[in-house]
C-alpha positions as CSV (number, residue, x, y, z in Angstrom):
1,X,152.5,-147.8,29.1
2,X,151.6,-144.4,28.3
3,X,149.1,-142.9,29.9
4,X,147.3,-139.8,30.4
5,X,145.3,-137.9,33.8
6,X,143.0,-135.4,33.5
7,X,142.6,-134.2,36.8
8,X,140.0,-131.5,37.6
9,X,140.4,-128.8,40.7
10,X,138.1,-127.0,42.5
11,X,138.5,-124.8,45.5
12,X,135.6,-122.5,46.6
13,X,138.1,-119.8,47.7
14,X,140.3,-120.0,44.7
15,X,143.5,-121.6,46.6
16,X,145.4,-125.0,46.5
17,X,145.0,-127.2,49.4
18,X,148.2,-129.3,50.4
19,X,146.7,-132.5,49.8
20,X,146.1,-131.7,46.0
21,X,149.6,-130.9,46.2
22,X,150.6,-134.4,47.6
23,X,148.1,-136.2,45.8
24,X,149.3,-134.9,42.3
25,X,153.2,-135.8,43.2
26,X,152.2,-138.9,43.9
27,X,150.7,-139.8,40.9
28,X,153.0,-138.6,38.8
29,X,155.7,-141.6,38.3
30,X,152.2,-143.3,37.0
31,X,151.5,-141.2,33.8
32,X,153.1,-140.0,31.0
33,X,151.1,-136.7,30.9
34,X,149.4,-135.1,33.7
35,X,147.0,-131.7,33.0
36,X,145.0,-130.1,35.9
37,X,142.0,-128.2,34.7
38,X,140.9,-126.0,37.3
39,X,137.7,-124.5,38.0
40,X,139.2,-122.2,40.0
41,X,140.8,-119.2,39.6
42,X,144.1,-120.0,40.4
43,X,147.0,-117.7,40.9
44,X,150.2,-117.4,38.6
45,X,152.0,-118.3,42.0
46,X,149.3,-121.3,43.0
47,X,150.0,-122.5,39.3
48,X,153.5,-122.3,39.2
49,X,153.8,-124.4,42.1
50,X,151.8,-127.1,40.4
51,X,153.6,-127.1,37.5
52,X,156.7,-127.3,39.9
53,X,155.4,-130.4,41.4
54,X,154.9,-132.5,38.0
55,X,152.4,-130.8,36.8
56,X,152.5,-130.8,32.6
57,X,149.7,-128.0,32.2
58,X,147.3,-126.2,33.9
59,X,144.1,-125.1,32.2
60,X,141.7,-122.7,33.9
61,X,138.0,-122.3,33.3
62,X,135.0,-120.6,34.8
63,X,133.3,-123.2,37.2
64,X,130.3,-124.0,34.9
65,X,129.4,-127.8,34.3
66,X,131.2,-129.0,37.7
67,X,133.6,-131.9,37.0
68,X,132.3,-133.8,33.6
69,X,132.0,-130.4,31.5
70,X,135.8,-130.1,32.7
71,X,136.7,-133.6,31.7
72,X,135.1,-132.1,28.5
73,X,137.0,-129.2,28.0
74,X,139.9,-131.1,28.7
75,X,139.4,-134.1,26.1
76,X,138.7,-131.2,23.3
77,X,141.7,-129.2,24.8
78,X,143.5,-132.0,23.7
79,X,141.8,-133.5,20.5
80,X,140.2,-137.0,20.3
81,X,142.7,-137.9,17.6
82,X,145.6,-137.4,20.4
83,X,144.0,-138.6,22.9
84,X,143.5,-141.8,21.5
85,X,147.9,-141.8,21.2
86,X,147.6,-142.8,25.2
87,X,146.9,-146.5,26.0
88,X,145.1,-145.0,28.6
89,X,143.1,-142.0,29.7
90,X,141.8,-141.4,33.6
91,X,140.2,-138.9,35.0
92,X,140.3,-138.1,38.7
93,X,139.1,-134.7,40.9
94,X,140.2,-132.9,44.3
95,X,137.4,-135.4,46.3
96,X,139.4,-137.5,47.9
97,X,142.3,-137.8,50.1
98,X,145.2,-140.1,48.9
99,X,146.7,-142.0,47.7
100,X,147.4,-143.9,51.0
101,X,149.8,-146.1,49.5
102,X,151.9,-147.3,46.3
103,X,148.7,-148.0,43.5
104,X,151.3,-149.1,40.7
105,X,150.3,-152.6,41.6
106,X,146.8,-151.5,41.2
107,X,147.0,-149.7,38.0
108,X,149.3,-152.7,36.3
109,X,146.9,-155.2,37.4
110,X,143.7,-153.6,35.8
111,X,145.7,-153.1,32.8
112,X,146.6,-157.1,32.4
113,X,143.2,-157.3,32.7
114,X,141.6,-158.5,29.0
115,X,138.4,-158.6,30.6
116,X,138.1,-155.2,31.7
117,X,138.1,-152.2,29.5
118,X,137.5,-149.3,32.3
119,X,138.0,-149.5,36.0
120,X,137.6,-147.0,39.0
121,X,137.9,-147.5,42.5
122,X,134.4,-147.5,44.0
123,X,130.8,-148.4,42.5
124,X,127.4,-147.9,43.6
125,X,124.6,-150.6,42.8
126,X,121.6,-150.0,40.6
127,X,118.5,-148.1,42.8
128,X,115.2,-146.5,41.9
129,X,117.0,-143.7,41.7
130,X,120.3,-144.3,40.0
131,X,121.8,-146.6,37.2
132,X,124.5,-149.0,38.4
133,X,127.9,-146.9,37.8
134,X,131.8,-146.8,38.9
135,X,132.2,-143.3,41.1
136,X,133.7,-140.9,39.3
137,X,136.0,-139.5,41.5
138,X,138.5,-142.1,39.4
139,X,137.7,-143.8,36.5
140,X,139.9,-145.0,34.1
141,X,139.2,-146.0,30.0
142,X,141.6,-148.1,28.5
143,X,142.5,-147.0,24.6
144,X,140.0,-148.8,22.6
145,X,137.2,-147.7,24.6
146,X,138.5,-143.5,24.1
147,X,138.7,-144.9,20.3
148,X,135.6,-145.9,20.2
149,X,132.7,-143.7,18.8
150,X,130.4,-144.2,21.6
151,X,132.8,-143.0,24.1
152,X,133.3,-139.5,21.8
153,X,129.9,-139.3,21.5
154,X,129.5,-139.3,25.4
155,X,131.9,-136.5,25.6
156,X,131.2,-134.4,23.1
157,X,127.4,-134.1,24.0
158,X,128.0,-132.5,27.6
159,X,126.0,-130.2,28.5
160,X,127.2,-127.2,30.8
161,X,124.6,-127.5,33.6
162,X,124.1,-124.9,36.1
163,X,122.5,-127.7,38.7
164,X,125.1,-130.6,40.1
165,X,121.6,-133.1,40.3
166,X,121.6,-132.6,36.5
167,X,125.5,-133.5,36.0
168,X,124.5,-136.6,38.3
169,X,121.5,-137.8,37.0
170,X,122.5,-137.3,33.3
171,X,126.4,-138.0,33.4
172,X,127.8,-139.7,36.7
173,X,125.5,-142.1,36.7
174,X,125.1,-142.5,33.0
175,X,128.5,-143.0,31.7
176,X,128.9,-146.6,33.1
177,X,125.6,-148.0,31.5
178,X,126.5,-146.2,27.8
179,X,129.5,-147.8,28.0
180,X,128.9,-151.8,29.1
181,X,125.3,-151.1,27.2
182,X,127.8,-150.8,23.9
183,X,129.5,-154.3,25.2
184,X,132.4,-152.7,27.3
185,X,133.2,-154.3,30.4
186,X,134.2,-152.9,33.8
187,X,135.1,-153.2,37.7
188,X,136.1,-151.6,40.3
189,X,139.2,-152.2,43.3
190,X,136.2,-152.4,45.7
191,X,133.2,-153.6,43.7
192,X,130.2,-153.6,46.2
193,X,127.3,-155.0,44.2
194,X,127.2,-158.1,45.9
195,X,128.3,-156.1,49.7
196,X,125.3,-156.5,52.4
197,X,124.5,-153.3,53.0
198,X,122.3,-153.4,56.1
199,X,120.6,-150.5,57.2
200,X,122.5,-148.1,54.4
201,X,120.1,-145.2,53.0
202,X,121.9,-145.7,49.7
203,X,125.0,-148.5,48.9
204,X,127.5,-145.9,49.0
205,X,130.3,-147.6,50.5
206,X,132.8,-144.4,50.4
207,X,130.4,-142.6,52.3
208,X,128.5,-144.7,54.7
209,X,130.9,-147.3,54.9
210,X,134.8,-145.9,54.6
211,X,136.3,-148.4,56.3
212,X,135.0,-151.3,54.1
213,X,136.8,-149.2,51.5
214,X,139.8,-149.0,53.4
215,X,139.5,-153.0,54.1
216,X,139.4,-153.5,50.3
217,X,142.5,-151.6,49.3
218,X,141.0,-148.8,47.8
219,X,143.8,-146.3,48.3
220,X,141.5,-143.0,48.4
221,X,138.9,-141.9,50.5
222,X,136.6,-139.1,50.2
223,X,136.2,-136.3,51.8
224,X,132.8,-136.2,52.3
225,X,133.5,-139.1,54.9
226,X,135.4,-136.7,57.4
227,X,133.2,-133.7,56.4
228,X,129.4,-135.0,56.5
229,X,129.8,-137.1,59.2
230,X,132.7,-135.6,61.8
231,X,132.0,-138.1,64.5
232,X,133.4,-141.0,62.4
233,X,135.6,-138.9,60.4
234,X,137.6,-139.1,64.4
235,X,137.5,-142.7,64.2
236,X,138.4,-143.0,60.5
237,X,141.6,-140.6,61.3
238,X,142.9,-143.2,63.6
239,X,142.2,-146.2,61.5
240,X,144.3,-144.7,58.5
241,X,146.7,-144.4,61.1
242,X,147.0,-148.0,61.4
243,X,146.8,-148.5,57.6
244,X,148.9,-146.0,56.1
245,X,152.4,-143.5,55.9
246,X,149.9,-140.8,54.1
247,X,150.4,-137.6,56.5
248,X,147.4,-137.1,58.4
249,X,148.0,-133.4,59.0
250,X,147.2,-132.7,55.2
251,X,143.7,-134.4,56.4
252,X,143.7,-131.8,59.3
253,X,144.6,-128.8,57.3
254,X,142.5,-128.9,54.6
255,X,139.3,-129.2,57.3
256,X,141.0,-127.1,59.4
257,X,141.5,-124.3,56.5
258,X,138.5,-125.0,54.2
259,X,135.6,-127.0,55.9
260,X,134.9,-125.8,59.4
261,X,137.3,-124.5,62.1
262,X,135.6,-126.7,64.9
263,X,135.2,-129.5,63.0
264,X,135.0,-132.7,65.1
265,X,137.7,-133.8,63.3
266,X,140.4,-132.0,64.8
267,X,138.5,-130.5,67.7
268,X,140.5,-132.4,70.5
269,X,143.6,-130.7,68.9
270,X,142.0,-127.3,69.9
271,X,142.0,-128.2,73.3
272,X,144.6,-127.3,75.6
273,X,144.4,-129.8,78.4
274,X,145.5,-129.1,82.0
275,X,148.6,-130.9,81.4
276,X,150.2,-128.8,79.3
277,X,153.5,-127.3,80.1
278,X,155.5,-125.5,77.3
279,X,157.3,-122.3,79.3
280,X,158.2,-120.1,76.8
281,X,161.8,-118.7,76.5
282,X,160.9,-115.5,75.0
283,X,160.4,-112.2,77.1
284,X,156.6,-111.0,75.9
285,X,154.7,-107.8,75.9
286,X,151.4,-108.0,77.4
287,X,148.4,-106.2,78.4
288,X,144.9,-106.7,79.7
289,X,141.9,-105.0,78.9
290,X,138.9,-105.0,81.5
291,X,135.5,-103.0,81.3
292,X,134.0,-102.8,84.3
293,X,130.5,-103.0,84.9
294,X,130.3,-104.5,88.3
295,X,132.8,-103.1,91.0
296,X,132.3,-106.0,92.8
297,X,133.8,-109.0,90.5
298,X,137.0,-106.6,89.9
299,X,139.0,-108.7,92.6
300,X,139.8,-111.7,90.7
301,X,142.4,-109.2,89.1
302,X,144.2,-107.5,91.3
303,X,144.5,-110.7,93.3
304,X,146.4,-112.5,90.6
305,X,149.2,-109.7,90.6
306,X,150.0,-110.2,87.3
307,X,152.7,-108.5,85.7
308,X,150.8,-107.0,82.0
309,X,149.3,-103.8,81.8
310,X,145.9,-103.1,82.9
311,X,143.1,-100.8,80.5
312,X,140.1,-100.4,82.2
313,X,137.2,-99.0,80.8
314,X,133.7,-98.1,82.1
315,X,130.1,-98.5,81.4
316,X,128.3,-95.9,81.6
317,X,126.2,-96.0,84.7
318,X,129.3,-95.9,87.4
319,X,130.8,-93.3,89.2
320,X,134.3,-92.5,87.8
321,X,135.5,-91.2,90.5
322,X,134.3,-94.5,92.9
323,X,136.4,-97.1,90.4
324,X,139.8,-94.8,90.4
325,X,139.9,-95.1,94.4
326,X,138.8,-99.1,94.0
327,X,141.6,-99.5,91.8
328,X,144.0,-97.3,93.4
329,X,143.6,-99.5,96.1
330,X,143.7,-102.7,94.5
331,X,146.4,-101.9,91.9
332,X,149.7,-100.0,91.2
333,X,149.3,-96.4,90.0
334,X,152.1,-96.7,87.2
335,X,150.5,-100.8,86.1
336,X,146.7,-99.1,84.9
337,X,145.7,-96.8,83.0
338,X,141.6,-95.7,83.7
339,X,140.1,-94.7,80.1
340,X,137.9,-91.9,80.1
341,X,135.2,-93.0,76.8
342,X,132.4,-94.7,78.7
343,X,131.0,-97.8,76.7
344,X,127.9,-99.7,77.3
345,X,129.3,-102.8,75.4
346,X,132.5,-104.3,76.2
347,X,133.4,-105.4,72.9
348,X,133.0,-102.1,71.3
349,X,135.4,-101.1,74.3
350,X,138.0,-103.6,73.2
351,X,137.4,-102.9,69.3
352,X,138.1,-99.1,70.3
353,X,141.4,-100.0,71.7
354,X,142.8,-101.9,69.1
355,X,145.3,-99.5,67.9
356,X,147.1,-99.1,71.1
357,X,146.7,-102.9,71.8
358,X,148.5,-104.0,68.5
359,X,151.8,-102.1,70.3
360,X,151.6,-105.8,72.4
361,X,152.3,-109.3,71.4
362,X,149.4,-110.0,73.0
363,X,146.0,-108.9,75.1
364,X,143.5,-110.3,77.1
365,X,140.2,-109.4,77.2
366,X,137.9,-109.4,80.1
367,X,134.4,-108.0,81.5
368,X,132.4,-108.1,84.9
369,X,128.9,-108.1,83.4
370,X,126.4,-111.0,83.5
371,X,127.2,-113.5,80.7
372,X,124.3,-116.6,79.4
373,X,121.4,-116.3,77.4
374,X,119.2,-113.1,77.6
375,X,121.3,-112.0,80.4
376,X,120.7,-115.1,82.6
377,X,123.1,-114.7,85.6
378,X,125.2,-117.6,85.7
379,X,126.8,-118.8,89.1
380,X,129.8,-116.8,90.1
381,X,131.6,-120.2,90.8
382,X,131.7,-120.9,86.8
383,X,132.3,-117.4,86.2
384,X,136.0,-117.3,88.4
385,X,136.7,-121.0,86.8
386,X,136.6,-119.2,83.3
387,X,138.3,-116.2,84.4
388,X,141.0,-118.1,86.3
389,X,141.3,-120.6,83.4
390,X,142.8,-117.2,81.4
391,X,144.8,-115.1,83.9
392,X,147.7,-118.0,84.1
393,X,149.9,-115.4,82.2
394,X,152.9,-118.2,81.8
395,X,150.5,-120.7,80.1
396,X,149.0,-118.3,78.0
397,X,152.2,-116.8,76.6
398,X,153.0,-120.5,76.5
399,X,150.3,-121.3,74.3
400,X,151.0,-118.3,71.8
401,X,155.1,-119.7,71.7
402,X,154.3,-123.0,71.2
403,X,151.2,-122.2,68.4
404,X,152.4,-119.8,66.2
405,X,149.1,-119.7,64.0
406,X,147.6,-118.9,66.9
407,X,145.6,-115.6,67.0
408,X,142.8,-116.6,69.7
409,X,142.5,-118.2,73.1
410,X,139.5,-118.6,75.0
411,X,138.0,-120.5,77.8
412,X,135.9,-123.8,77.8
413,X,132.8,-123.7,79.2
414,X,132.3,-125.9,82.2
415,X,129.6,-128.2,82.6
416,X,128.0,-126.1,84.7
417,X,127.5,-123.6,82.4
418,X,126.0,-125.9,79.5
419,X,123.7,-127.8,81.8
420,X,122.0,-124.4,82.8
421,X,121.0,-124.0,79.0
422,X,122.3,-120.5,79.3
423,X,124.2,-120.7,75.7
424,X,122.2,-118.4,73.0
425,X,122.0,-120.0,69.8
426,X,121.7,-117.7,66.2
427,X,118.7,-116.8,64.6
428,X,118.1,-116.9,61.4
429,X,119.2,-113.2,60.6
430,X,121.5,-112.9,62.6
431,X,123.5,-116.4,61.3
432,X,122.9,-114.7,57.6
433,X,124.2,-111.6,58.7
434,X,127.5,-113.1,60.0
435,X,127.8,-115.1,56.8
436,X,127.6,-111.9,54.9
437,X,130.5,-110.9,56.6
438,X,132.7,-113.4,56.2
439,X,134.3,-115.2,53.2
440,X,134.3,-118.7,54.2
441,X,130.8,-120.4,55.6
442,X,130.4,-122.7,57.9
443,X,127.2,-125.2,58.8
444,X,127.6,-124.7,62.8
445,X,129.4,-122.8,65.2
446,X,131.4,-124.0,68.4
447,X,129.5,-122.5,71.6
448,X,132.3,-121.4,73.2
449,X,132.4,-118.5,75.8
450,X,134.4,-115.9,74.6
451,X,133.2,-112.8,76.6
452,X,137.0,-113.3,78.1
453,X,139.3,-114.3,75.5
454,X,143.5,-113.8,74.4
455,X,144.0,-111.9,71.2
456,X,147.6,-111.6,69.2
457,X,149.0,-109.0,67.7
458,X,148.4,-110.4,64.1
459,X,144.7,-110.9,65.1
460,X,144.3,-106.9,66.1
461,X,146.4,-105.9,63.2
462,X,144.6,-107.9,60.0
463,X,141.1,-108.1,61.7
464,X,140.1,-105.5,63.7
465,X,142.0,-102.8,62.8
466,X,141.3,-103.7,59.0
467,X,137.5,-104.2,59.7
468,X,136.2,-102.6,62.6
469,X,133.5,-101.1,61.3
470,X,132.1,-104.9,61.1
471,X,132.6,-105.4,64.8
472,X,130.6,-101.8,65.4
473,X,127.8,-103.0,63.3
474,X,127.6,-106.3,64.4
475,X,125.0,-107.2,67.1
476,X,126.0,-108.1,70.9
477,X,124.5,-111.5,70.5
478,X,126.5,-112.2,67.3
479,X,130.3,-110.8,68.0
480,X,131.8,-114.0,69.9
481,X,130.8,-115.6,66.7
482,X,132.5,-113.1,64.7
483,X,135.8,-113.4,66.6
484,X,136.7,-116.8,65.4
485,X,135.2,-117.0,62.6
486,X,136.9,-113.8,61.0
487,X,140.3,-115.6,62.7
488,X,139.2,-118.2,60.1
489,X,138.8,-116.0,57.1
490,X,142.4,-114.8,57.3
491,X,144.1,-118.4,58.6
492,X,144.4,-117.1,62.1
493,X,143.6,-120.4,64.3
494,X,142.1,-120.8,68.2
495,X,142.8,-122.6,70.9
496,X,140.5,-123.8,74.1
497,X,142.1,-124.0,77.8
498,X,140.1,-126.8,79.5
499,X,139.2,-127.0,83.0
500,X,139.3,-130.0,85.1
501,X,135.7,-131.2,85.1
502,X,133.8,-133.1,82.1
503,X,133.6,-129.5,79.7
504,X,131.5,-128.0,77.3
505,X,134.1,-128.8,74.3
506,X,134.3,-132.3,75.2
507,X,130.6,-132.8,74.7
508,X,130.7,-131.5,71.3
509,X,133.4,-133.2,70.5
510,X,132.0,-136.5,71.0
511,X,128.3,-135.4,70.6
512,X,127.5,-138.6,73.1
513,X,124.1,-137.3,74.7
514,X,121.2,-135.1,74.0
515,X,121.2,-132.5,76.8
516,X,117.2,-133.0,76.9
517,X,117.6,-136.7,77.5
518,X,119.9,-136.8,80.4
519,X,119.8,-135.0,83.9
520,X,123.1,-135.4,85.0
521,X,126.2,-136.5,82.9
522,X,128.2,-139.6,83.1
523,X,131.5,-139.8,83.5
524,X,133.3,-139.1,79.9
525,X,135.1,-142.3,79.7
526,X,131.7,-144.4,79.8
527,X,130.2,-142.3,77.4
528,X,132.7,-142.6,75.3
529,X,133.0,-146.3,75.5
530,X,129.5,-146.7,75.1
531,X,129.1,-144.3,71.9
532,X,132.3,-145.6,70.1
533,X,130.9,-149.4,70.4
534,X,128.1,-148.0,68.9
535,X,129.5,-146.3,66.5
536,X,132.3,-148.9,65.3
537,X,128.9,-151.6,65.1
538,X,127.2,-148.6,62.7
539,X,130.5,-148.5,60.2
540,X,130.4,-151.9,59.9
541,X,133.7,-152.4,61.7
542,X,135.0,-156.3,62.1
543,X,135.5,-156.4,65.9
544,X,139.5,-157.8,64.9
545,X,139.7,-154.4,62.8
546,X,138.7,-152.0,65.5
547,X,140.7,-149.3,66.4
C-alpha cells in the first residue's frame, strides 16, 4: 500500500523533543512518504536530524492556524491531484506519546475494512457542545474519500485562526460530521460511543480515562494525561510499564525538559532518599559559602570539620572584628577566608561571589538568618535537620558524580516545617515578574527550602555569571524561585536530599491531604493506600488491571 503522513510539529521553545524523534522512526516502515510540517522554527541541525531519522521533508511555517491550517498547507504543498496518487493519507501531531507497540496490524486491518473509509484512534460522543468526531491527533482517509470533492472542499476552506476554540469548534469537531454527512463511514481502534462514562465532565476517554485507552489497544496516549492531571500521570507511568517496551524516560524527559521541572510525574526521581550510597571516585574541588547573621548558629560548621573552603561574609550590623576571633577559634586560619563587602541579603552575597566560586566544581551555600514566611522563626531543630541534611560532603559530591545534569541540590523540608505554615507563596507580581524572566513557564512551583542549597560549576558559569543582574533585581521573596527555575531554562536539573521523617516533597508528590483538613499526618504508607484506591476507582481501573 502506499501511503502518505503528514505529521505536524510544534514545540513552544523551537526544539525537538526525543519522543517526536522515536515516534517518527517508528512509523516510518508504515508509509511510503513521511513530511513534517513544523510550526516551529526549527534549526538546520534539529532538521537535519529528522531527515536523518526517515524523515522525507520538512516544511516550516509560522505557527498561525495550529494543527488543521498546517494539515492545509501541507495538502496544497503537495497538490490534491498527487495526493490522491496515495491509497491513503493520515495525519498525526506531536500530542501524544507512542507508539507503544507494533500498529502494522492496526493499520492493515482498517484498511481490509470495506466498511470504513476513515479511521483514527479515539472518538468523542456527540454533546451540547460538540458534534460526534474521531480525535484528531490521528486520523486517517482512505483514497476515495481525499478524491472526493467534499473532502477538498474541507481543506481548502481553512481558515488561519488566531483562537484554538475556533480551530475546535469549526474544524476538529467538524470534519467527522462533513464527511459521514456526505455518506462516508468511519471508526475508531477505541470507539467510546456506547462506553459508560460515569461521572466524566466530558466523554473524553484519552483524557479522563487513559487507561480504558490503553485497555483497548490504542497504541498512543496523550500528553495531556501526564500533564493536566500529574497525580495519575504516576500511576499511568507504571501501568505502561506493564503494557509496553516504549522507553519511559522519553515520557520523563520531555516533562522533565518542556512541562514543569517538579512535575508529579517524575518528582520521586528528584528525591534523593537516605539510602543512597554512590561514593564518588573522583578527587573534587569544593567550597562553602556562609553569610553570617547570627554568631550563634555558626557551630554546625566548624563542628562538621569538613574539608572545602570556607567564604564567609557579613551582614551588616556585626562587629567585624567579634566574628574573625569566633572563627579563629572555631576554624583553621589557612581553611577561611573572612570577606570584607558587608551584605544585608545573603543571596546577593553568594551572587557576588560567583566569579571566584566557578574556580570549584562545586559550592554550597548557607546562611544563619531566620527562614519561613515574613520572617517567622522556625524551630532550630528543623533548621540543623536541613543544614545537616547538606554538609555530608561525600554524598553531595556523590550526588553531583552520579547526576551529571545536575546543577542544584537542596534540602527537603521536613514536616515540621510545612505543618507550621511558614512556606510564602507568590503574589501575583511577583509570579509575573519571575515569568518575565525566564523562557520557559511553569503553572506551580515546588516549595522547597533553598536558603541552603549546592550549586555546580556549570550552574555559576551559564546562570549567574551570565545573568546576575536578574538575581540583583529580583526580590528576597522571589530568588529561591529563580534558582531552579533559571536551572530549567538552560537544562540544568535538581535534586532533593530527604530526611528521615514523612517530608515536605513527599506530600506534594502524592498531594494525599489538604493541610487545613488534617491536624497531624498519617503515616505515608496509609495515605498512600488510601488515595491510590481512590484514585485507581476514579480512572475507571478493573480491580484485575491494577497496578
Amino acid at each position: 500500500m502506499k501511503r502518505l503522513l503528514l505529521y505536524v510539529h510544534y514545540n513552544k521553545y523551537d526544539e525537538l523533543s526525543g519522543h517526536v524523534l522515536y515516534q517518527l522512526e517508528q512509523l516510518r516502515p508504515l508509509f511510503s512518504k513521511l513530511i513534517v510540517i513544523s510550526n516551529s522554527q526549527l534549526t538546520k541541525s534539529a532538521t537535519s536530524t529528522l531527515k536523518e531519522t526517515g524523515v522525507d521533508e520538512v516544511i516550516q511555517r509560522e505557527n498561525l492556524g495550529f494543527d488543521f491550517a498546517a494539515w492545509r498547507d501541507g495538502m496544497a504543498h503537495i497538490g490534491f491531484e498527487d495526493l490522491t496518487d496515495y491509497d491513503s493519507v493520515t495525519l498525526m501531531n506531536d500530542t501524544c506519546f507512542g507508539p507503544l507497540w507494533d500498529i502494522s496490524d492496526i493499520v492493515e486491518g482498517f484498511e481490509e475494512r470495506p466498511n470504513v473509509d476513515f479511521w483514527g484512534m479515539t472518538n468523542f460522543r456527540k454533546t451540547k457542545y460538540f458534534d460526534e468526531h474521531l480525535q484528531s491527533y490521528f486520523i486517517s482517509f482512505k483514497k476515495h474519500v481525499v478524491d472526493s470533492e467534499t473532502f477538498q472542499q474541507f481543506w481548502t476552506s481553512i481558515k488561519t485562526f488566531t483562537d484554538v476554540q475556533d480551530v475546535i469548534d469549526n474544524y476538529e469537531t467538524k470534519v467527522t460530521s462533513v464527511l459521514t454527512e456526505a455518506g462516508f463511514r468511519y471508526d475508531a481502534v477505541f470507539n467510546t460511543v456506547s462506553e459508560e462514562t460515569g461521572d466524566l465532565i466530558h466523554p473524553d476517554f484519552s483524557y479522563y480515562r487513559p487507561i480504558s485507552t490503553l485497555e483497548h489497544k490504542v497504541p498512543f496516549i496523550k500528553l495531556k494525561a501526564f500533564t493536566d492531571n500529574e497525580k495519575k500521570g504516576r500511576l499511568l507511568l507504571d501501568y505502561i510499564t506493564k503494557l509496553s517496551a516504549y522507553p519511559l524516560a522519553l515520557i520523563k524527559s520531555h516533562l522533565n525538559s518542556y512541562h514543569s521541572p517538579d512535575s508529579l510525574v517524575i518528582l520521586d526521581e528528584k528525591i534523593i532518599e537516605p539510602s543512597f550510597h554512590s561514593v564518588s571516585g573522583k578527587g573534587y574541588h569544593s567550597a562553602i559559602h556562609v553569610h553570617i547573621s547570627d554568631l550563634e548558629r555558626l557551630k554546625v560548621f566548624s563542628d562538621k570539620k569538613l574539608s572545602a573552603f570556607y567564604y564567609f561574609t557579613l551582614s551588616s550590623h556585626l562587629d567585624k572584628n567579634i566574628v574573625e576571633n569566633t572563627l579563629l577559634n572555631s576554624f583553621d586560619k589557612d581553611r577561611f577566608q573572612l570577606v570584607s563587602q558587608r551584605f544585608d541579603n545573603h543571596y546577593y552575597a553568594l551572587v557576588s561571589l560567583a566569579s571566584q566560586f566557578s574556580e570549584y566544581d562545586f559550592v554550597g551555600h548557607f546562611h544563619t538568618e531566620d527562614f519561613g514566611n515574613e520572617g517567622k522563626l522556625v524551630d532550630e531543630a528543623t533548621r540543623l535537620a536541613l543544614v545537616n541534611m547538606l554538609l555530608d560532603e561525600e554524598r553531595v559530591a556523590s550526588i553531583f558524580d552520579h547526576f551529571p545534569e545536575v546543577g542544584l541540590v537542596f534540602a527537603d523540608l521536613s514536616k515540621e516545617l510545612y505543618w507550621t505554615d511558614a512556606i510564602g507563596t507568590l503574589n501575583q507580581n511577583q509570579a509575573a515578574k519571575l515569568d518575565n524572566e525566564c523562557q520557559k513557564t511553569i503553572k506551580n512551583s515546588l516549595h522547597v527550602f533553598q536558603g541552603s542549597m549546592w550549586l555546580s560549576k556549570d550552574f555559576l558559569e551559564k546562570i549567574i555569571l551570565k545573568d546576575n543582574h536578574i538575581f540583583y533585581n529580583t526580590d528576597e521573596n522571589t530568588l529561591p524561585y529563580l534558582f531552579y527555575r533559571k536551572a530549567w531554562d538552560v537544562g540544568i536539573d535538581y535534586r532533593i536530599i530527604s530526611s528521615e521523617k514523612i517530608s515536605f516533597a513527599e506530600r506534594y508528590k502524592l498531594h494525599l491531604i489538604e493541610m487545613s483538613q488534617v491536624a497531624e499526618p498519617q503515616t505515608l504508607k496509609k495515605k498512600f493506600s488510601a488515595y491510590r484506591k481512590a484514585l485507581l476507582k476514579k480512572l475507571g481501573l478493573k480491580k484485575s488491571s491494577a497496578v
